[in-house]
C-alpha positions as CSV (number, residue, x, y, z in Angstrom):
1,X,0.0,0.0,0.0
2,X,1.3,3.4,-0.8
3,X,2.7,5.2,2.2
4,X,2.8,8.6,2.8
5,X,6.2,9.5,1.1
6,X,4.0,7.7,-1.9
7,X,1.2,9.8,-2.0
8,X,3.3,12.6,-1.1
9,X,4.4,11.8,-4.5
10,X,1.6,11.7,-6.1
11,X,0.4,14.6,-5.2
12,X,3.3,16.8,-6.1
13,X,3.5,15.1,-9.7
14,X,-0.5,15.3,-10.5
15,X,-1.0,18.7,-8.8
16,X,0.5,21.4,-11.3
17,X,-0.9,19.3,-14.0
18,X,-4.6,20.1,-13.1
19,X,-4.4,23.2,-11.1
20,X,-6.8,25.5,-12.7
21,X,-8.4,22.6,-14.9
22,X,-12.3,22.4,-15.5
23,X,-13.6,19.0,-15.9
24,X,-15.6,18.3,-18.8
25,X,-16.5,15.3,-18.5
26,X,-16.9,12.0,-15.6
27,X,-16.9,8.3,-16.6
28,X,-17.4,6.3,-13.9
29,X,-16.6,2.5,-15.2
30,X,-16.7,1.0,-11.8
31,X,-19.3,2.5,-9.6
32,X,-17.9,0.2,-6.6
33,X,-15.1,2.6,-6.1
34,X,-17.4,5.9,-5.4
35,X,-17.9,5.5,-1.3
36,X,-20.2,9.0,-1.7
37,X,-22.8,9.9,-2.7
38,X,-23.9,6.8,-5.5
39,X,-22.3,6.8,-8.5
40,X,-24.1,9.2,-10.9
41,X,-24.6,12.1,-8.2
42,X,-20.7,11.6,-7.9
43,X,-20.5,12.1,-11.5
44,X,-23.1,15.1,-12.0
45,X,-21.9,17.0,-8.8
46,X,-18.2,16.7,-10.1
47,X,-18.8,17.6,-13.6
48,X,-18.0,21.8,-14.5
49,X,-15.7,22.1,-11.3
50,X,-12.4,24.0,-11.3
51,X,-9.5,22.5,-9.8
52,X,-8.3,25.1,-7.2
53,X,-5.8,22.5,-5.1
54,X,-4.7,19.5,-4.3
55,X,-3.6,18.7,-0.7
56,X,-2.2,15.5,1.1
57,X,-3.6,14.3,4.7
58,X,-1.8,11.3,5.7
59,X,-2.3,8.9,3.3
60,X,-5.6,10.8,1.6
61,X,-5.7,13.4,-1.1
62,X,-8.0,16.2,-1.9
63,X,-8.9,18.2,-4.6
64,X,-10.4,21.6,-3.6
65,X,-13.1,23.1,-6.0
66,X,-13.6,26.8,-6.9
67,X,-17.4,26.2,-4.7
68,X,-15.7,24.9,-1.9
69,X,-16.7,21.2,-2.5
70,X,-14.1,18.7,-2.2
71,X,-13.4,15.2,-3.9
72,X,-11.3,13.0,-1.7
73,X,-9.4,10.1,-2.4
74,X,-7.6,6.8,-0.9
75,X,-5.4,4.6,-3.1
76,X,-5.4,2.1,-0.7
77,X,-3.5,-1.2,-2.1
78,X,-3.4,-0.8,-5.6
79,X,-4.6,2.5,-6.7
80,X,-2.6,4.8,-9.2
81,X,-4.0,8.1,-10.1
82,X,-2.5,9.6,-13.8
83,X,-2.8,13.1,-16.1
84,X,-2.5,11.3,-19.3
85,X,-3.2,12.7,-23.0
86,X,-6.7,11.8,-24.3
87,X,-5.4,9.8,-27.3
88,X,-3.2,8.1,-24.5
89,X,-3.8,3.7,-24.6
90,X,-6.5,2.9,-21.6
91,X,-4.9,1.0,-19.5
92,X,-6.7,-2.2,-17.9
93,X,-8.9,-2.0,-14.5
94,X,-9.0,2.0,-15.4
95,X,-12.1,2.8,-13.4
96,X,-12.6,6.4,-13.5
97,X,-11.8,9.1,-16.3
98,X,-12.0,12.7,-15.9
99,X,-11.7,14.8,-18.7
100,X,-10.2,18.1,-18.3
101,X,-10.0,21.1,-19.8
102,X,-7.2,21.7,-21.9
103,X,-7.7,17.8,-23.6
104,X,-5.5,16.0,-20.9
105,X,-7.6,13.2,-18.7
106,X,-6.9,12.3,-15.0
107,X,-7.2,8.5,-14.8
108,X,-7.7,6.0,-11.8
109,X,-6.4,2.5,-12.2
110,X,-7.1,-0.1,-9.6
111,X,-6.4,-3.7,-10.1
112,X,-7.9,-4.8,-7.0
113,X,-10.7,-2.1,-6.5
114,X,-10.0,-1.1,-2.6
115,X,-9.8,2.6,-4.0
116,X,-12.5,4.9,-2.6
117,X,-13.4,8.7,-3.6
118,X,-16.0,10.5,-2.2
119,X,-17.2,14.1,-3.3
120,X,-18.5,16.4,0.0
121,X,-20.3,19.3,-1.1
122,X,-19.8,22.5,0.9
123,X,-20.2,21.8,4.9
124,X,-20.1,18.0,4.2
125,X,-18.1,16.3,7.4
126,X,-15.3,14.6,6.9
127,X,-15.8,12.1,9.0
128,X,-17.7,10.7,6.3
129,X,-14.5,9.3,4.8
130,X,-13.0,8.9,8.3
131,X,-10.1,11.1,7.2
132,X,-11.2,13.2,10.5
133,X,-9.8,10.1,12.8
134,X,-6.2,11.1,11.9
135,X,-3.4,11.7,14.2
136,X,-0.6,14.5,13.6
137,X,1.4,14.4,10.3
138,X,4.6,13.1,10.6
139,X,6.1,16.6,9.8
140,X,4.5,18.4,12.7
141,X,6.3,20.4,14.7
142,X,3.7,18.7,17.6
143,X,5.3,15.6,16.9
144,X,7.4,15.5,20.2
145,X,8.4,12.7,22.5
146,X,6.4,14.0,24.8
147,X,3.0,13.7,22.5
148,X,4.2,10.5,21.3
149,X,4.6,9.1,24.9
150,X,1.2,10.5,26.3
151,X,-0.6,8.9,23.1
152,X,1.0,5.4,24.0
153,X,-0.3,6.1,27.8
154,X,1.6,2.9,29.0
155,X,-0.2,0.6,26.6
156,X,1.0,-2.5,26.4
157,X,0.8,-3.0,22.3
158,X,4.1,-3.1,20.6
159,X,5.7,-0.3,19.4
160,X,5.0,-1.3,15.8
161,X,1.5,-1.5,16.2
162,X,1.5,2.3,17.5
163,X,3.3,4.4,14.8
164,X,0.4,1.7,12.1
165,X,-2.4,3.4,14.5
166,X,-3.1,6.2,12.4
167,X,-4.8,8.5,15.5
168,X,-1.9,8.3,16.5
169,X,0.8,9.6,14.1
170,X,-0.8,9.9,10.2
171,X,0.1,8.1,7.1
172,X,2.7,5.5,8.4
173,X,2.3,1.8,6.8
174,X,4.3,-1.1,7.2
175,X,7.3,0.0,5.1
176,X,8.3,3.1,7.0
177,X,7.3,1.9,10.4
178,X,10.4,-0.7,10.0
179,X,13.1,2.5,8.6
180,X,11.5,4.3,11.5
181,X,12.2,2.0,14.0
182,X,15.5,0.8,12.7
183,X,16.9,4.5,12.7
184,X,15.5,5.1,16.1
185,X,17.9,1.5,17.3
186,X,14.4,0.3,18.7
187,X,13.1,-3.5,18.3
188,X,9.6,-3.1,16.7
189,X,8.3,-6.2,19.4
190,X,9.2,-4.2,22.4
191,X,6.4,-2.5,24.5
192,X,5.4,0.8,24.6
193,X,4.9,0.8,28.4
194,X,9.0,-0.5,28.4
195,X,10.0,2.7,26.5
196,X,12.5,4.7,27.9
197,X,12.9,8.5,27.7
198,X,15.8,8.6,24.9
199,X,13.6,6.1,22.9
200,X,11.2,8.4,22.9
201,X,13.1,11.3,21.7
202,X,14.6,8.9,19.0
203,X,11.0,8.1,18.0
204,X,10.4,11.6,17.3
205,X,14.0,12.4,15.9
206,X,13.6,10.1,13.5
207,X,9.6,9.8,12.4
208,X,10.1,13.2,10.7
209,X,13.5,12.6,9.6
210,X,12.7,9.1,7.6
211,X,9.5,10.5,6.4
212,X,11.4,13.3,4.8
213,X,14.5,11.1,3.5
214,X,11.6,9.3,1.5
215,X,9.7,11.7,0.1
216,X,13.2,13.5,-1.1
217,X,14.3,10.0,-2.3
218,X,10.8,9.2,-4.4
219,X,11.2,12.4,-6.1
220,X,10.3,11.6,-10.4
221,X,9.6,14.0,-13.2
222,X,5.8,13.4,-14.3
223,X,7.7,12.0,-17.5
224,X,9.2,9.0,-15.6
225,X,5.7,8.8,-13.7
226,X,3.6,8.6,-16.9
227,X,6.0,5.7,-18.5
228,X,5.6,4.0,-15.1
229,X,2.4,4.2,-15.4
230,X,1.7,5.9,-11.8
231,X,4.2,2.6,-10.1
232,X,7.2,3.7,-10.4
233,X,7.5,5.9,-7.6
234,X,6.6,2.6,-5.8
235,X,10.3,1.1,-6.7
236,X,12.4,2.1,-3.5
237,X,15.3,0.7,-3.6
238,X,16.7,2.9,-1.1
239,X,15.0,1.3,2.0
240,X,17.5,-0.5,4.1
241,X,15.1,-3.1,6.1
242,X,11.8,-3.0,5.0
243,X,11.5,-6.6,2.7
244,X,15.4,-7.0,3.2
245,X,15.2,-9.9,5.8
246,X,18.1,-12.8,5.4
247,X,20.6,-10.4,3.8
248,X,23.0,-8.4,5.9
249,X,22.2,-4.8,7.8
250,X,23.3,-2.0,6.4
251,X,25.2,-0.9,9.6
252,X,26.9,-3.8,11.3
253,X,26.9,-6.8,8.9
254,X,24.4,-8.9,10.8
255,X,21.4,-10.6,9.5
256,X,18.5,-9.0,9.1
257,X,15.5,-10.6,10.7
258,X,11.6,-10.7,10.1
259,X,8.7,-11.7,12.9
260,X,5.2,-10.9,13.3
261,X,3.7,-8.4,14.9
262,X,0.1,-7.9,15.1
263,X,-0.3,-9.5,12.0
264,X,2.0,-7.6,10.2
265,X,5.9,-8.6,8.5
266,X,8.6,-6.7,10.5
267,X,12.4,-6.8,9.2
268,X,15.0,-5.3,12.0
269,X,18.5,-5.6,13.0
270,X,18.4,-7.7,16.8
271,X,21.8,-6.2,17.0
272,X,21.2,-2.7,15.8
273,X,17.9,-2.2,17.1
274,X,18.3,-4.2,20.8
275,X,17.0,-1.3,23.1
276,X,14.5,-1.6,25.0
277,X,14.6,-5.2,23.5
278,X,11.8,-8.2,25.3
């Protein structure tokens, strides 16, 4: 699933190619992926709007209308989101085309069809997508050890499990959890009731700190995002845990490891990452 770094991405490819942009026109191939309103009111209430913005919140976007209405979107699994030419080859499980002003379309594909969007007219809640459940970004400057240890409250879930809780801290997945957590030098099984001070202050050293070193590291030209067709940003090579388990760490030469933790995959370094080991 795209992470935030991913749809941080996204965002800051697609953006200044619609910016300003009426859509014409709304083909909705697949109503399943419209969570609200149905399918045709999404369609009718979206057609004749001018893009004024696109914003990121956690692992949502938004496009901002010149009325004040907002579409909101989550790629959840599989979604990729494209500006492509008119005349540009459909690709398959496309389930949405915009046409914009101008001639280009904006696309979403979806192979597996977890993608949601939901238009809110004027005054609509949020909470409607659930978007308003999110913690702080990553990037805020609120983002201290001191939030972070008042959210955990002495609970006795890993630490893994809190930075996936997205009330907690927003847009973190399974991918950057594991670079968090091996930058901090903190085993992903260990409690956050058995967190010291300093692994606090590492936590929230190093949540902003990987969070940036990934966006800056995803950086493509829409060019090389076209040809990918919206996956290549997906390609990071650059992690050094995350799905790396079995080959040696990147800072002492051990093994890296994987377990299980809450039902997700973890890969860390036992030697690297042994405070506040179990």
């Amino acid at each position: 699933m795209p992470e935030l770094p991913e749809v941080e991405t996204v965002k800051r490819v697609i953006k200044p190619q619609i910016m300003g942009r009426r859509i014409a026109s709304v083909d909705v191939h697949h109503p399943q992926i419209i969570a609200y309103p149905d399918a045709e009111s999404f369609a009718l209430n979206l057609t004749g709007r001018i893009i004024t913005d696109m914003k990121r919140r956690g692992k949502f976007l938004a496009l901002l209308f010149e009325n004040k209405d907002r579409l909101i979107l989550h790629l959840r699994m599989t979604g990729q989101l494209l500006v492509t030419p008119a005349e540009h080859d459909i690709e398959k499980h496309t389930h949405l085309i915009v046409g914009l002003s101008g001639g280009n379309q904006l696309r979403y594909i979806d192979t597996r069809r977890f993608g949601r969007f939901w238009y809110l007219k004027k005054g609509e809640s949020l909470g409607i997508t659930g978007a308003d459940k999110l913690g702080i970004e990553p990037t805020d400057k609120k983002l201290t050890a001191a939030y972070l240890k008042e959210s955990a409250a002495g609970r006795r879930i890993a630490v893994k499990e809190m930075l996936l809780d997205q009330s907690v801290v927003a847009g973190i997945g399974n991918i950057y959890s594991d670079e968090i957590l091996f930058a901090a030098g903190i085993n992903p099984a260990a409690k956050c009731c058995d967190l010291t001070d300093g692994n606090w202050a590492s936590l929230a050293k190093m949540i902003p700190e990987t969070i940036n070193w990934a966006i800056r590291k995803n950086k493509i030209t829409p060019k090389q995002y076209l040809e990918g067709k919206g996956k290549e940003y997906k390609n990071t090579p650059f992690l050094k845990v995350y799905g790396h388990a079995g080959k040696p760490c990147p800072r002492c030469g051990s093994t890296l490891e994987r377990i299980v933790i809450g039902g997700r995959g973890s890969t860390f370094c036992f030697r690297c990452q042994c405070t506040a080991q179990l």
